[in-house]
Each structure stands twice: as structure tokens, then as C-alpha cells.
N, C-alpha and C positions, 0 to 999 in steps of 0.2 A: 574276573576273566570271562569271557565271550563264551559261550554255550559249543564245544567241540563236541565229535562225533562220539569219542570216545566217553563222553560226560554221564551217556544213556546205560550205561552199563555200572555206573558207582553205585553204591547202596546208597540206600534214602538219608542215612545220617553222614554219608562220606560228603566233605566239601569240596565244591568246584575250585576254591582260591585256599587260601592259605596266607592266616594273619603274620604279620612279621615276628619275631620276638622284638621286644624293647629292653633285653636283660643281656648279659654275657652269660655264656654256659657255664659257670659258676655259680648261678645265682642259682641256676636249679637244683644242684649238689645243696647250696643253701636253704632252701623250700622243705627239701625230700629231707630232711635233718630236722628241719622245724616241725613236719607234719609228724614223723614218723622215726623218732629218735634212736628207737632202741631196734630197730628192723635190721636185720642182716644190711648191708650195702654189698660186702665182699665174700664169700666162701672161698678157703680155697681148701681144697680135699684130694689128699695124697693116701698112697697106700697105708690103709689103717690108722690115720690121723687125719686132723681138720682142726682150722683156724677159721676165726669169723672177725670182719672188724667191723661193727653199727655204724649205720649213718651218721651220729653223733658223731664216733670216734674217728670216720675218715674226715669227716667236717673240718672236726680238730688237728687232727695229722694235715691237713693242706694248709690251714692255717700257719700252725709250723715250718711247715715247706718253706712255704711262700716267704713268709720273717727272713727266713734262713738265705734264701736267695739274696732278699735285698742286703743282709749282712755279706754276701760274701762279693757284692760291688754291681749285681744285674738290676739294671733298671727296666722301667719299663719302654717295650720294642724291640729290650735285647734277645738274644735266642738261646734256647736251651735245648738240647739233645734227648732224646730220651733214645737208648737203644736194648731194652730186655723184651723176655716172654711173658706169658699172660701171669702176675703176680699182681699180689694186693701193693706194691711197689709203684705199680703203674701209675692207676690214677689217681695217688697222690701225687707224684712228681706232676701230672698230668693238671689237675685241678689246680696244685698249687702255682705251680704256673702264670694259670689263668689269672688266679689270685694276688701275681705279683705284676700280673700285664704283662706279663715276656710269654712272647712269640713259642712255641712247641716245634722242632726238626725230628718228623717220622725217623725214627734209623731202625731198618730192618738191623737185629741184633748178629746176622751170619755174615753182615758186610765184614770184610778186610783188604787191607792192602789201598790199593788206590781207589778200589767203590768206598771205602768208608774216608778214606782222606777228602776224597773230591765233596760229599755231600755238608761234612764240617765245614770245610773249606769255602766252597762256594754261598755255605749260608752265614758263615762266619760266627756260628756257633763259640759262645763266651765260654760255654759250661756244658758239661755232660753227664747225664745218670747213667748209669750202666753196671752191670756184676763183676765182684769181682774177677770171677773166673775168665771172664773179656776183656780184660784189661789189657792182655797181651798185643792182644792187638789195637789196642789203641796208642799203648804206648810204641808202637813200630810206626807210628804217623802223625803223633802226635804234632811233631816240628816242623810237619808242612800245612798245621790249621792256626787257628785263632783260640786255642782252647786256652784258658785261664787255671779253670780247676777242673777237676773231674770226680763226681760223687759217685759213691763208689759203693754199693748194696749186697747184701751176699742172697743167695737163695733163700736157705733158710731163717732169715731175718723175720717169718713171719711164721714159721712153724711152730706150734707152742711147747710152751719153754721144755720138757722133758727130750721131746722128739730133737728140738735145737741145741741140746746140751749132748743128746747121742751123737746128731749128725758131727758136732764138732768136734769130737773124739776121734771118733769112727772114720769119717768122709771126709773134712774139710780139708786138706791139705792133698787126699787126693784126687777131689777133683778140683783141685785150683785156687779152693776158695779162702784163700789164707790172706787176710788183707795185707798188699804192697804196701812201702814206705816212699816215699819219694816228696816233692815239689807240686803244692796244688792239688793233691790228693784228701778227698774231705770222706770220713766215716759216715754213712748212712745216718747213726745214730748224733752225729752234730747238727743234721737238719734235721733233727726232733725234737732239736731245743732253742727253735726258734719263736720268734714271739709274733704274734698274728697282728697284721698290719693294716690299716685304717680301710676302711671299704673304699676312699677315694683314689687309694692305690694303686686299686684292680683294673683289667681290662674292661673295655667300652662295648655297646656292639659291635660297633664297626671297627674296632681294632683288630690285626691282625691276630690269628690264634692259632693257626699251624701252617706251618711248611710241609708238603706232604710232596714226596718225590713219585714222580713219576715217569715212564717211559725207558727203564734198567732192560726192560725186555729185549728193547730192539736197540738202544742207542742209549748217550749220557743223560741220563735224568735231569729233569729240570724240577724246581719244586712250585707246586700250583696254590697258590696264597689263599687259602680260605679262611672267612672272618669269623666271629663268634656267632652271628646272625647269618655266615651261609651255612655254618655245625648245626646252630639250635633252630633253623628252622627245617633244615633237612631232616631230622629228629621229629620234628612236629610233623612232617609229610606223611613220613613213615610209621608214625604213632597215630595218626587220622586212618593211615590204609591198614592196619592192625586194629580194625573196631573189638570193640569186645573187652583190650585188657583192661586189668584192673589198678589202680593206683593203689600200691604197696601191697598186693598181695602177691605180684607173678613172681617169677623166675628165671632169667635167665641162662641157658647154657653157654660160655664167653668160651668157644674155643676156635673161633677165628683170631686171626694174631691182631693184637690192640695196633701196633703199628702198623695196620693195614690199614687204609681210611675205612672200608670195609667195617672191623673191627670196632673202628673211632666211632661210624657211627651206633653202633650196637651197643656200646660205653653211655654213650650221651641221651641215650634214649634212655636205657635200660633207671639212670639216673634223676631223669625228667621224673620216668614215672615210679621213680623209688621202689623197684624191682631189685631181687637182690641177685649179684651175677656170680654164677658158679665157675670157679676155675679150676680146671685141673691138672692138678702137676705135674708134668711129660714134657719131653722135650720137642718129640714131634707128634703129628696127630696119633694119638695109638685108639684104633674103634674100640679093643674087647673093655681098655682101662676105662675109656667114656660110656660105655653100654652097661658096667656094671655100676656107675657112677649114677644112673638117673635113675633106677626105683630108690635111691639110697636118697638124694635130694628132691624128686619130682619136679625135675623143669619142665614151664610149663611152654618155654618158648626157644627154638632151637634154630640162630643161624646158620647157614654152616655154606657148603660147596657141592658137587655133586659128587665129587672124592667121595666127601667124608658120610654122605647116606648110603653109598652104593660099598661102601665098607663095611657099614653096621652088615646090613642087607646080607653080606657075604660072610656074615662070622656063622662057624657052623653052629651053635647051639644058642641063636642070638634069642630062639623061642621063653629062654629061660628067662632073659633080662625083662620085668617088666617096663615097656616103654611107653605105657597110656597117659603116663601124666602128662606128653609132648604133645599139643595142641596146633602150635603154628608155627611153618619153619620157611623162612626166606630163602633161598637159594641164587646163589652170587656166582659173578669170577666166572663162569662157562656154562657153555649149553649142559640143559638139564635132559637126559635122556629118559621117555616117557616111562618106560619097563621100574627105573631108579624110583623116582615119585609115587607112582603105581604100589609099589612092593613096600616100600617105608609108610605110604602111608596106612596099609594092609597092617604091616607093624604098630603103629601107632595109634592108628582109629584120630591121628590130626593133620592137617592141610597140610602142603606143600605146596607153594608158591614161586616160580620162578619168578627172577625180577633183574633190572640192570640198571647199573650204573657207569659211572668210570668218575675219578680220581678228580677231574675238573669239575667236579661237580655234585661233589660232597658228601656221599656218591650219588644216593639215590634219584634215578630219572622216571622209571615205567616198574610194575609189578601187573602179575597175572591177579586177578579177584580173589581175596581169601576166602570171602565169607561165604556160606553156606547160599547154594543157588549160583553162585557167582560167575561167569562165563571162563571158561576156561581153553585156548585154542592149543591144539596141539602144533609144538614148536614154536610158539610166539614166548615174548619176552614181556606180554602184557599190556597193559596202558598206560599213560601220562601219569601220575601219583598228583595231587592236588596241587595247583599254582601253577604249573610244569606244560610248556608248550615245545611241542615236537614238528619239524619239517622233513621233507627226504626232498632234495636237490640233487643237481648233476652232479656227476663227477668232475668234468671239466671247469668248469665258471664256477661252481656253489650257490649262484644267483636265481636259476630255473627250477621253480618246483614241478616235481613230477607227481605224473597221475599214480591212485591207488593200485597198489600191484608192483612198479616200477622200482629196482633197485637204484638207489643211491647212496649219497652223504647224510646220514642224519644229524639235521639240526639242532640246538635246543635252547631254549629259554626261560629262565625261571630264577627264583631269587635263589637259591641253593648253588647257582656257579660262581665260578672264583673270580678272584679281581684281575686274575691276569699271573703268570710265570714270571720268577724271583729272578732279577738278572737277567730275563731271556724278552726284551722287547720286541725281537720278531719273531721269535715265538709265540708272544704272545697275539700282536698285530695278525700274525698264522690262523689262532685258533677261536679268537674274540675278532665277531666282526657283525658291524651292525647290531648292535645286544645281542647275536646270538654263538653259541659254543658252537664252534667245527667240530665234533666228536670223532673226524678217523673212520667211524663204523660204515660199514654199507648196512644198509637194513632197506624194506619196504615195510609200506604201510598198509590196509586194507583198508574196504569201504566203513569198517566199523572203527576204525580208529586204534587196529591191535597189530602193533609193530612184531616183525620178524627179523632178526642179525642175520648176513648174507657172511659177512668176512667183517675182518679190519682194511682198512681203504692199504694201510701199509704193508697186510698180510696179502693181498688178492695177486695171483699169479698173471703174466699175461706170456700165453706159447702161441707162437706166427699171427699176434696182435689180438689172440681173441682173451677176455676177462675167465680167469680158472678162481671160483672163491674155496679155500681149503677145507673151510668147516661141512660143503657140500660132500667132499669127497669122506672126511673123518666120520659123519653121521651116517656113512654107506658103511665104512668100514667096521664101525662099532656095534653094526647088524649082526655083521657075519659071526657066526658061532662060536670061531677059534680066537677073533680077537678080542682084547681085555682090554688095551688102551690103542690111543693112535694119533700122528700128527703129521700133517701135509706139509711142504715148505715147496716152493720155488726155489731153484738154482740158477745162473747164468749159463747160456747156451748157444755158439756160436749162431747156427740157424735159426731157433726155433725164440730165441732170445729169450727163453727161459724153458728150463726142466720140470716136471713134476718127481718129489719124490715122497715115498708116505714110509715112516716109522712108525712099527708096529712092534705090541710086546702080546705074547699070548697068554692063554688063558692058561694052559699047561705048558709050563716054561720045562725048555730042555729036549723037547722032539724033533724028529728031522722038522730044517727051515726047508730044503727045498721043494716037498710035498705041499706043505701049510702055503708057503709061496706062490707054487702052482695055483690051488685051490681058489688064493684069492684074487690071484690076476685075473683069473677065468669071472668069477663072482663079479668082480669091476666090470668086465668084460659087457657082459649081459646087461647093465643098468649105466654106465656113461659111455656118452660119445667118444669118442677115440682120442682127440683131443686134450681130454679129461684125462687120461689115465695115468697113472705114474710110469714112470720108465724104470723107475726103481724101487721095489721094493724093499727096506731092511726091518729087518728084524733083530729086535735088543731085548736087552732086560730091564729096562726102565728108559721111561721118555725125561727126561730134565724138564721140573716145572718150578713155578717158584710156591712158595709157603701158602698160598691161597689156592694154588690147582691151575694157573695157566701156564699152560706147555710155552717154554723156553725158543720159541721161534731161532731167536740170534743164537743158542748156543747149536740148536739142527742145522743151521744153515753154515755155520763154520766147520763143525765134522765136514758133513759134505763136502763141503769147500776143500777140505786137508784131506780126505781121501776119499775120492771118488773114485769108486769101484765099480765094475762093468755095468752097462743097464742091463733088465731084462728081457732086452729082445719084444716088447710090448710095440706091436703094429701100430703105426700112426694113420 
């Protein structure tokens, strides 16, 4: 690649390009097995108990897997579901997969009803992994997919055997986990007696390797076809712009959800470089359960969201938790607010790096410098990560590049994006144009080459034709003292042809709203133009986001929709 602006800012050992892989992301599971047999691969550590399964043994359990699929009719290109939480469950279904050459369908595990019919459905999904405690709902939609069989894992499948022998007494029946009988229903344990299938079986690079859906935010998901070579080298991006770790001695903390590609990629790395990944047993993010969970393991490397460090941050006696072992932490999925990074890393004594991606593009596109010296901008989302070329275009055309400063489209280009949307060829033909990704985002650029997110091109408001981007207004709001979270949307408007409104939850839930109200109208008041402001403000107790921390747009803009309630009298 051609020497870009932002090149001058890499450390001396970061590369400008980025070699291809020539393997399937299998072969690295295979590597990290060979080099390092006996190394943790999996932790997973629940209250007063912990399981571990070596490299060797997950090696072998995909192996398994894999046998198992082709016995029960999936060939390879067919598709297979995976829909649970972070278990050692995962990436064996996951690897084994790989290992059988069929295709992986992300399913968030809380889909039901017609989100989880349509995504079966539309990938035409053979088979699926899932718990049994979710069964219920698959069996309610079963007979509108392609499913064939459904493997079927209970939680504690991986608890060791005392703790698994209590839960089964004790729990299983009450929380669901009683294995069903039915038609196509296969036991966890019969795809562990499968027999490992010739390595010419396996997937290629360039075969397909997941189906990963996206766009549930705002409209029907389409799923974005990423190969084994856009997984394994996005992996190598991300493990060039993390200089420093060490092959089989780190650690990682896995509690971003694995079916986030998000997730996927932190899986895939984590396994390149034979890191062992800590999982913790919970069903949603819990901070005090993961705070007390890291002087017990010392991870040494902590993806996460900006939720989940401005959680720790808030737990009142988080001084007690040793958290020095955490060295470098990525920060995804939304804007990182400076106070958040500031304060963790104060806890930590380790980096905090915000970074972006999206979904097209496997994820990774831009991170802020980790290393020590490293240039750091306040509010930027970072630089290009190696191989990776970024544009900012009009809005209009997409054709026109704009100058440094100048809000657009950003572009992008690099081997890590996808082949194009499953079923969706104008959607695709949409977002692949010229080799490069349409991303949606508005961002600018600066003269150093360190990109800024303005909005989503789908999120940005426009009132009596002028451009409103929400994240401007949320980053004003998340100032103010009394608020704790916050979310802008557009509404339709007969004049103004669109509304602004901002949902707000405070910090001390339960106090008069119409003082707090006041306060913040007036606060807006002082710092945007009139234009900008919301006409409404409300006030709730939780903003709707999904499983990674981005606010639920579609579901704010439908409340509103259904009951719009007076505005606040806010002068235009």
C-alpha cells in the first residue's frame, strides 16, 4: 500500500500492508494445539467453580464436531446456526464447522418469534446448536425454516462433573434445561462421538465462513458473507495493531457476546495467538461478577464497550478488585466518552483504545494508537489498522472526495470486507461499489489521517432541510451532570419534516422529571443552535440497546411514533 498520511503515526514495527492468510481459520486452532498443547484455550469460571478445556482438547472436541455434522447429512457450504452465550460450547460448534466446510449463521441467542424464523429462514440454515432452555422457541418456528435437526447443549455441559451433577438435581428442570424428545433433535453428547474427518474436508480460504446479520437496528437484517481470509486476516490487523502480545502466554477476557462479529473477532485472534479466553458465567453483562473475576484469572487483555468500563468505574468499592493484570482494552460498538477511558485506565495502569468497525467488514477498520507515545485524539475513532484504506465522500453522489475537516460518507477498502449481502443483490450492488464499502457512517477526516464519527448517514436528522447528526447532541447531553445515558432520534413532522427528540435516563432515577427537564433544556439551550434542540425531551428508566451497547434507534423511534406526547415548548 502507498504511504497514507496516517502511516506516520504507526510504530516502527506496525505494518503499512498486511499479508494475506493462505489457511482457513481452522488451521490456527490447529497451530496453537501443536505449539502449545496443554495451555488453557477455554476458562470458564462461575460462582465458586471453573472448568478449563486445553488446546489439545478443544482441537479434539472440533474434530468431533465436525465428523458429527458430516454424519448427520451437512455438507460442505451447508449452513449451520449457532445461537447460545459465551460457553466453551461455542467455538467448538464454531471451529468445528469450519472443519466440516459449512458455513456459521451468527444468531443472537434472545432472537424469537419471526427475528429468529426470518434469519433461519432466509440462510436456509440445515442445522442448529442452541440450549436447551431455547428450544422453546425454536420449536414455535421451527415449520417456517429449513431446519433438519437441531443440537441441542445444556449450560452446564461443561461444569465439572460435581458442580454438574448438583445443577442437575438442584436446577435443571427449573430452568428449562431438561432435554426435549421430539423429531431431529440430536444430544450435545452424540456430537462427541464423532470421528475427525480428513483435512481435505475442511473449508478453503476463500470459502464462505459466516453469515453474520446485520442491520436488526433499523430494519430486516441481511447477513454480510465473510470468508475465512476476511475472519483470519482481520485477526492478523488487529493482532499487528496490539504490538507487544505474546504467543501463548496472554489472556483474554471473552465477554463481548461471541455471536457479535465483534466477539468473532476477539475468538479468532484470541486463538491465532493461543491466548486462553476467559468466560464468565452470566447471563447478562454483570460488572461486580467480572471485577471480581480478574485478580482471580489476570487477563491480560480486555475487549469490551464503553457500557461495560464505565460500569466497573461505578461499582462502589471497585478499589478492592485488583485490576493491574488488564493491559489493553479495545473499545467498540459506540462512542468512548473521554472521563470513561481516563478513569479505567487510572484503575488499571493499561491502555484504552478506542476503535471501529462494522459488520461489513469483519469488523475491524480504524483504532486509536495503543502503544506507549502513541498519538491519541480526543473523540477520534483512530487510524486505518494495516492494509485498510479509508475515503470521506459526499453524501449525495459518493463519487466526490472531500477535503480534510469536511463531513461525509466513509469509504473503505481492504481485504477484511465482505463478498457482498446473502440474498440481498441490491443491497449489495448499495454498499460494494467500485472495491469500496459504502459504510452508512458520516465521519471526517483530518490533515493527519485520524478519522471522527459525525452520525449514521441512516441516523442523521434533517429539520426545515438542515443536517441534525444525534451523536452531536448525545455527547452534549452525557456532559450534563444529572444524565447517565442518552439517545437522539428524528420523528416525522408536518413542517419542519422532522422533530428532534432526546431520551434521557438519569443518574438518580426517581426525582422530579420536570426540574431535571428544565435544567437540561436550558443547558442545550446555551451550546446548540436552535435548530438543534429537541422539542422533546423524555425521560425513562432505561434506553433499549442491543447486547453490544448500541441504542435501539428503531425501537425510540416507534414509542414516539405510538405516543407522542406534547413537546416542550422549546423556541425554534
Amino acid at each position: 500500500m502507498e504511504p497514507r498520511p496516517w502511516h506516520r503515526f504507526y510504530a516502527d514495527d506496525v505494518p503499512h500492508d498486511i499479508a494475506l492468510p493462505d489457511a482457513p481459520l481452522h488451521a490456527f486452532l490447529q497451530a496453537s494445539a501443536a505449539r502449545h498443547p496443554g495451555r488453557a484455550a477455554v476458562i470458564l469460571s462461575g460462582p465458586g467453580f471453573h472448568s478449563a478445556l486445553s488446546y489439545h482438547a478443544l482441537d479434539r472436541a472440533t474434530d468431533r464436531f465436525a465428523g458429527a455434522l458430516r454424519a448427520l447429512g451437512l455438507r460442505r457450504g451447508d449452513r449451520l446456526a449457532i445461537a447460545m452465550g459465551n460457553l466453551p460450547q461455542y467455538p467448538i460448534a464454531l471451529y468445528g464447522a469450519f472443519k466440516a466446510g459449512v458455513t456459521v449463521v451468527q444468531v443472537n441467542p434472545l432472537y424469537r418469534g419471526e427475528d429468529l424464523a426470518f434469519l433461519l429462514r432466509d440462510s436456509q440454515a440445515k442445522a442448529l446448536v442452541t440450549l436447551t432452555r431455547l428450544y422453546p422457541n425454536v420449536a414455535a418456528v421451527r415449520d417456517r425454516t429449513a431446519l433438519e435437526h437441531v443440537i441441542l447443549t445444556k449450560v452446564a455441559d461443561y461444569f465439572p462433573p460435581l458442580w454438574r451433577a448438583l445443577y442437575r438435581v438442584a436446577r435443571e428442570r427449573r430452568e428449562g434445561d431438561a432435554m426435549p424428545r421430539g423429531a431431529g433433535l440430536v444430544p450435545w453428547g452424540r456430537m462427541m462421538r464423532g470421528h475427525a474427518l480428513p483435512p481435505s474436508e475442511g473449508a478453503a480460504p476463500e470459502d464462505l465462513a459466516v453469515l453474520q446479520y446485520t442491520g436488526g437496528t433499523t430494519g430486516r437484517p441481511r447477513g454480510a458473507m465473510l470468508t475465512h481470509r476476511n475472519l483470519a486476516v482481520n485477526a492478523a490487523q488487529g493482532l499487528a495493531w496490539f504490538r507487544g502480545l505474546r504467543e501463548g502466554e496472554e489472556c483474554f477476557l471473552v465477554v463481548v457476546p461471541l455471536f457479535h462479529v465483534y466477539g468473532l473477532l476477539v475468538l479468532n485472534a484470541g486463538i491465532r495467538l493461543a491466548a486462553t479466553q476467559l468466560m464468565v458465567l452470566m447471563r447478562m453483562f454483570e460488572a461486580r461478577l467480572v471485577a471480581e473475576q480478574v485478580p482471580r484469572w489476570r487477563p491480560t487483555v480486555f475487549p469490551g464497550v464503553p457500557a461495560m468500563y464505565a460500569a466497573i468505574n461505578q461499582l462502589k468499592d471497585v478499589a478492592r478488585h485488583d485490576l493491574h493484570s488488564i493491559r489493553y482494552c479495545l473499545s467498540g460498538a459506540a462512542g468512548l466518552p473521554a472521563e470513561v477511558a481516563r478513569r479505567f485506565e487510572e484503575l488499571t495502569g493499561g491502555r484504552v483504545a478506542e476503535g471501529y468497525g462494522l459488520t461489513e467488514a469483519a469488523p475491524l477498520v480504524a483504532a486509536n494508537p495503543i502503544w506507549e507515545g502513541g498519538v491519541r485524539k480526543p473523540g477520534s475513532i483512530g487510524i486505518p489498522v494495516p492494509g485498510t484504506d479509508v475515503r470521506i465522500v459526499d453524501l449525495e453522489s459518493g463519487t466526490r472526495d472531500l477535503p480534510a475537516g469536511e463531513a461525509g460518507e466513509m469509504i473503505v477498502r481492504g481485504p477484511q470486507v465482505m463478498q457482498g449481502f446473502w440474498n440481498a443483490p441490491a443491497d449489495t450492488a448499495t454498499s460494494l461499489r467500485g472495491g469500496w464499502l459504502y459504510t452508512g457512517d458520516v465521519a471526517r477526516i483530518d490533515a493527519d489521517g485520524f478519522l471522527f464519527i459525525e452520525d449514521r448517514k441512516k441516523d442523521m436528522i434533517e429539520v426545515g432541510g438542515l443536517k441534525v447528526y444525534p451523536r452531536e447532541i448525545e455527547d452534549l447531553l452525557l456532559e450534563h451532570p444529572l444524565v447517565r445515558d442518552a439517545a437522539v432520534i428524528g420523528v416525522p413532522h408536518q413542517l419542519r419534516g422532522e422533530t428532534i427528540v432526546a431520551y434521557i435516563t438519569l443518574r438518580t432515577p426517581g426525582g422530579d422529571a420536570v426540574p431535571a427537564r428544565r435544567q437540561i433544556r436550558d443547558w442545550l439551550r446555551e451550546r446548540l443552535p436552535s435548530y438543534k434542540l429537541p422539542r422533546r425531551i423524555e425521560i425513562v428508566d432505561a434506553i433499549p440497546k442491543t447486547l453490544i451497547g448500541k441504542p435501539l434507534r428503531r425501537v425510540l423511534r416507534e414509542t414516539a411514533a405510538a405516543e407522542p406526547p406534547a413537546e416542550d415548548g422549546t423556541e425554534g
